[in-house]
Structure formats: structure tokens, C-alpha cells
C-alpha positions in Angstrom: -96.4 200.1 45.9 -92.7 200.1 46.6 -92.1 197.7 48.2 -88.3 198.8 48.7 -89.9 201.4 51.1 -92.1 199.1 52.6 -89.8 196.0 53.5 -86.4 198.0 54.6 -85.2 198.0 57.7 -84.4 201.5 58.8 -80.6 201.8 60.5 -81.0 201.5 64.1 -84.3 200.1 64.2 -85.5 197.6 66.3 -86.9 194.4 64.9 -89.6 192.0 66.1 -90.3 189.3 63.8 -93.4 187.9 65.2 -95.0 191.3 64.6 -94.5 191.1 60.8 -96.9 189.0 58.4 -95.2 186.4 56.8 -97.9 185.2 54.8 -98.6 189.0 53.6 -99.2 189.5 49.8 -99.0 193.7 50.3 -101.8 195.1 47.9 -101.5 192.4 45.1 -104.7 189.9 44.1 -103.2 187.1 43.8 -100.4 184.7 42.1 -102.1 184.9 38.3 -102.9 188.6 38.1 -99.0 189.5 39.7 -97.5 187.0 36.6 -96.8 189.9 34.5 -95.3 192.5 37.2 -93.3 189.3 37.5 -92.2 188.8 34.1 -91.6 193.0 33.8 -89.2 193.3 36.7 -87.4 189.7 35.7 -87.0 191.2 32.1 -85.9 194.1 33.3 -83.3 193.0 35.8 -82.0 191.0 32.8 -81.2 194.3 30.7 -79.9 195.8 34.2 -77.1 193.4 34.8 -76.1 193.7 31.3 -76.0 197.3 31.5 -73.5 196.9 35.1 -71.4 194.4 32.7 -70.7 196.7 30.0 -70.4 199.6 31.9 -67.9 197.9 34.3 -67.5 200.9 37.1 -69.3 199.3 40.1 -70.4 195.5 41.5 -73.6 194.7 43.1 -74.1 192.4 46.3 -77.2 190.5 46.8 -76.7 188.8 50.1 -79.7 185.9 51.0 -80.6 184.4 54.5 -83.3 183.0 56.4 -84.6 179.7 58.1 -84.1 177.0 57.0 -86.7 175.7 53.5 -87.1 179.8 53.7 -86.6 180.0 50.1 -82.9 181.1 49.2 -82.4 179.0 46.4 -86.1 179.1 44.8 -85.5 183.2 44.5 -82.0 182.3 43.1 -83.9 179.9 40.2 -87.1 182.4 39.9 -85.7 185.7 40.1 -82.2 186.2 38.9 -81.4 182.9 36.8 -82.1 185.5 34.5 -78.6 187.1 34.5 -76.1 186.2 32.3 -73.5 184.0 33.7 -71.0 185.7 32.1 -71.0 188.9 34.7 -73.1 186.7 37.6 -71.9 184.4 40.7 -73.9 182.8 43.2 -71.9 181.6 46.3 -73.6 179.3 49.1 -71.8 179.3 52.2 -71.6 176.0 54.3 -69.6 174.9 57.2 -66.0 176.1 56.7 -63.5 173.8 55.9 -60.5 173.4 57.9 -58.3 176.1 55.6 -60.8 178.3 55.8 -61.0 177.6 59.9 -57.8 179.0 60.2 -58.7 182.5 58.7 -60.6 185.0 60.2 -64.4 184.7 59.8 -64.8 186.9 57.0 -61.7 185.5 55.4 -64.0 183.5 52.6 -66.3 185.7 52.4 -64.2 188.5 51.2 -62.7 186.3 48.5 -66.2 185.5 47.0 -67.6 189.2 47.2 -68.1 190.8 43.4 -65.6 192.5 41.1 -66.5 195.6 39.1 -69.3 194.5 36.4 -70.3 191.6 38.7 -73.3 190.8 40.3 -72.6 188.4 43.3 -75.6 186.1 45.3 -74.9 185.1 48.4 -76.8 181.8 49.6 -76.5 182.3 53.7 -73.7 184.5 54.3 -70.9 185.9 57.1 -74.4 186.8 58.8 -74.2 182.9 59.8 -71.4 183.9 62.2 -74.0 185.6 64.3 -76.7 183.2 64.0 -75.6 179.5 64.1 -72.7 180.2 66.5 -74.4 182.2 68.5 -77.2 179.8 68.8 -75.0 176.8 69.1 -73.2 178.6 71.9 -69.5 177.7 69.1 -67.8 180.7 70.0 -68.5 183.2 73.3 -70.9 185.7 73.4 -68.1 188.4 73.6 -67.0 187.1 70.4 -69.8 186.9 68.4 -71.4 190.1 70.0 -68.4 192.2 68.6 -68.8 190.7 65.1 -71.5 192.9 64.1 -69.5 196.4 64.3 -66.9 194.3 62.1 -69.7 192.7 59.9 -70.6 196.5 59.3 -67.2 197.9 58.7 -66.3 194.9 56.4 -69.6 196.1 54.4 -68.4 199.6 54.7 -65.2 199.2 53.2 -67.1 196.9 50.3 -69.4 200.0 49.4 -66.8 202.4 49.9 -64.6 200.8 47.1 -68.0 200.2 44.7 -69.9 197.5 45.9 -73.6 198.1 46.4 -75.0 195.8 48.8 -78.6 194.6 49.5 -79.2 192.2 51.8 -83.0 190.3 52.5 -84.4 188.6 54.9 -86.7 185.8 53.8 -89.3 185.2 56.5 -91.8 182.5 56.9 -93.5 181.2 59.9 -93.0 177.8 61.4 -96.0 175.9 60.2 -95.1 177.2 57.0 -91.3 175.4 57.3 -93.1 172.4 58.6 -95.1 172.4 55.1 -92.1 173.1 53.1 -90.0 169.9 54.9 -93.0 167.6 53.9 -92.8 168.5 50.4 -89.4 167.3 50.3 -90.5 164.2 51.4 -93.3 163.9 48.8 -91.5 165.4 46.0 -88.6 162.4 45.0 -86.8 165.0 43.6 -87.0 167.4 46.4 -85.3 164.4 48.3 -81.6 165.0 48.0 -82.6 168.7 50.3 -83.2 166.9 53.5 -81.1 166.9 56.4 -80.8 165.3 59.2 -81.0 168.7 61.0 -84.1 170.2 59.3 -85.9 169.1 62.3 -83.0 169.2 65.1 -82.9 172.5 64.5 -86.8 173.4 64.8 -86.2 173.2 68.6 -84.3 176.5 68.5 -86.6 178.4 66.2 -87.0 180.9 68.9 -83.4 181.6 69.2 -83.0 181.7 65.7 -85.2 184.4 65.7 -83.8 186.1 68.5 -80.7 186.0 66.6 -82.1 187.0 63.3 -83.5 190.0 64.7 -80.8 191.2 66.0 -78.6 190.9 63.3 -80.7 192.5 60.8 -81.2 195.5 63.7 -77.3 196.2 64.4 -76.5 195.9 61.0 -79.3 197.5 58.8 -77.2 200.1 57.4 -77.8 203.3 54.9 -75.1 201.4 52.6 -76.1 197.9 53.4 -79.9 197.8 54.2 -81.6 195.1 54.9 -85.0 194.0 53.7 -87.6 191.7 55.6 -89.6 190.1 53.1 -93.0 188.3 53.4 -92.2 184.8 52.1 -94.6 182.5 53.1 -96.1 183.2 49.5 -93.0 182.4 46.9 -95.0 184.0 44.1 -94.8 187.4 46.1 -91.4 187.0 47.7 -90.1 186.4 44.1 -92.3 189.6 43.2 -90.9 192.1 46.2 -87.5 190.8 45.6 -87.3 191.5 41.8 -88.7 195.1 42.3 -86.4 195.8 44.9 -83.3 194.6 43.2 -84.4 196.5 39.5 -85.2 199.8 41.6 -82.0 199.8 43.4 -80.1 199.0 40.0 -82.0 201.6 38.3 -80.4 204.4 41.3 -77.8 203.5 40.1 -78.0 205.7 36.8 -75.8 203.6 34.6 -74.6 204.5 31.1 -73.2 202.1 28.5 -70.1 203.0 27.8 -68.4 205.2 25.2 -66.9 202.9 22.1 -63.5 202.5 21.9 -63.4 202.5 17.6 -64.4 204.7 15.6 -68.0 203.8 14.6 -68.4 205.0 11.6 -65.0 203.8 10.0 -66.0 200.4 11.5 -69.7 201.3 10.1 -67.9 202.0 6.2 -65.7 198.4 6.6 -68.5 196.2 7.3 -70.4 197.8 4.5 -67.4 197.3 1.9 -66.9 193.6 2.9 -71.1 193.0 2.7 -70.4 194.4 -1.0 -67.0 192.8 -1.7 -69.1 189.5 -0.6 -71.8 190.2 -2.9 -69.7 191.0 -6.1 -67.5 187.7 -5.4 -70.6 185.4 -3.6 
């Protein structure tokens, strides 16, 4: 199954998030018997990134939200700690600091998106100028109601200059957040997660997902789609994410590039010095 066709959001649909499954597993068994799918798409998104590195002609946005204990930074660890540093970022997006208060919103987020080669994560996003401000009544409604035509044209002008962008959704339901919070208290190391607002914030859920939804249906786009993904499961969030990130990579169609020396002079030097080596060693 693709699960790229599946999960996307079509432009200009409408979204109701209660009507999707989040504990949905789509046609796998179970965690043991998806492992090596797993490990397929993980080693291949690997070899992917390199390829984007080398080849250096485009960038490649991966753009994370969703409640909060959702799952952002366990699909970071999971599914693309795999990348090499070298040509990967990951950005996470908290309150803005005063400098960055006196930009426009997208001010910071433009300066974190991806050069060519690069593969850029964002942890939450600009997307959290529609959500928490709009929930938290920050700015007015005619503000944050005209930020997602500029939300799509500042994604627009990233794809039209090379970017690819995907952007995902991670959904779980609210006894499943509730679960998620508790482990953070059981797990010591789990301890340094918890907020003071994780369970302030339960008591606008609703709006959240008022919010949520339409964000994802003003600004699902043919050049910036977003993807609603089942997470109530991490072993199959981890699973749809990977796929959908080495299919769109392999659209792509990229080539390593052409050398820049002349191989087989390089090829005759390397064989002289192993023999110099020898006859002096």
C-alpha cells in the first residue's frame, strides 16, 4: 500500500479529524512482522539523502506538527537519525525570543529553511502561528486568518527556488496523549519532557483541532502537501512516515554527479604510488 496516496491531503479538501483512525495500522500485522519494511525504508532513506548531498541541485523540507506527546521528536530519533549530519538539520521552533518578536512571523523560519543538498526537519513550525495564537486568542482573528494565503505563498516561493516540502500531521487521540503524559512521569528519564502546560492545555483540545484542521485544509497544497498520519501506534507512524519520505525522494530522479578529475589519470596515480609503496615498504 502507499501510504503517500492514502494519508495526503488533497488541495482544497476539507478535513475532519475525528473521522480519521488514529489508532489505524492500514493493512500491516503488526509491530514484529512491519520491522523489516522498517529497516528497508530507513536504509534507504539513508542512501537517498546521500544521493541529494552529492548531487547538490535541490533541498528537501520535512515540516513536523501535532499535539502535544504526538510524537515529533520520537520520528525524528526513529526515522531519519539515519541521515548524515553532514547534509541534515533539525530545527525545533519554541516561543520567539524578543529579536525574533520584532520580525515578521516567518522571519525565523525562513532563515532555518534548507540550502541546496540539505535536508531540513522542522519540529512544530510557522504552522504554530495559526494554531497557538489563534487558540490563545495572541493576535486577532483577521490576523491570523490571512496568514495562511502568506503561509502558502512563503511555501511557494521555497518550492519555486528548489525546496521540496512535505509536511505531516501526526495524529493521536486524547486518551492516547493522556497515556503518553503518564509515561513521562514513570519513565525518570522521560522527566525533563514535562510541562507545566501539558495538562493546561488539554482543556482546548477541541480548538486545537479546530485549528489543526483548518490549517492543514487551507494549506494542503500540490507543492506542499500535507499528510495526516495515524500515530497512535509509533511503530506504524515511524513506518508511513519513512515510506512517504523515500517515495517522494525517489520522484525526485536524482543522479550523482559527473566527476570533476579525470578518473582514469587519478585511477593510473593511485596505482603508481600503491607500487612505488610496495617497492620502497
Amino acid at each position: 500500500m502507499s501510504y503517500a496516496k492514502k494519508f495526503k491531503v488533497e488541495p482544497k479538501s476539507r478535513v475532519k479529524l475525528d473521522t480519521i483512525d488514529a489508532n489505524s495500522k492500514g493493512e500491516e500485522k503488526d509491530k514484529e512482522s512491519a520491522q523489516p519494511t522498517l529497516a528497508k525504508y530507513v536504509k534507504r532513506l539513508a542512501e537517498l539523502q546521500y544521493l541529494m548531498y552529492a548531487e547538490n541541485k535541490r533541498s528537501f523540507l520535512v515540516i513536523l506538527q501535532g499535539m502535544d506527546a504526538a510524537g515529533k521528536d520520537g520520528t525524528i530519533n526513529h526515522v531519519m537519525s539515519v541521515m548524515n549530519p553532514q547534509g541534515c538539520r533539525v530545527f525545533g521552533f519554541k516561543t520567539p525570543s524578543t529579536r525574533e518578536r520584532s520580525h515578521d512571523y516567518l522571519w525565523r523560519i525562513h532563515a532555518a529553511t534548507p540550502p541546496k543538498g540539505y535536508v531540513t526537519i522542522f519540529n512544530r513550525s510557522h504552522y504554530e502561528d495559526v494554531l497557538v495564537v489563534r487558540v490563545h486568542n495572541l493576535v486577532p482573528k483577521e490576523v491570523w486568518s490571512r496568514r495562511y494565503d502568506e503561509i502558502n505563498n512563503f511555501e511557494k516561493l521555497l518550492a519555486d527556488n528548489g525546496t521540496h516540502i512535505v509536511k505531516f500531521y501526526l495524529h493521536i487521540d486524547k486518551d492516547e496523549q493522556l497515556a503518553r503524559f503518564k509515561q513521562r512521569f514513570d519513565d525518570p528519564s522521560r522527566h525533563w519532557k514535562i510541562s507545566e502546560s501539558d495538562y493546561s492545555e488539554r482543556k482546548y483540545w477541541d480548538d486545537y483541532q479546530k485549528a489543526f484542521e483548518d490549517a492543514i485544509s487551507n494549506c494542503s497544497t500540490k507543492y506542499a502537501p500535507w499528510y495526516i498520519i495515524p500515530s497512535n501506534r509509533k511503530w506504524f507512524r515511524n513506518l508511513a512516515v519513512s515510506q512517504i519520505l523515500v517515495e517522494t525522494l525517489e520522484s525526485f530522479n536524482m543522479k550523482f554527479p559527473a566527476p570533476t578529475v579525470n578518473i582514469e589519470e587519478i585511477r593510473k596515480k593511485y596505482h603508481a604510488a600503491v607500487k612505488d609503496e610496495k617497492k620502497n615498504g
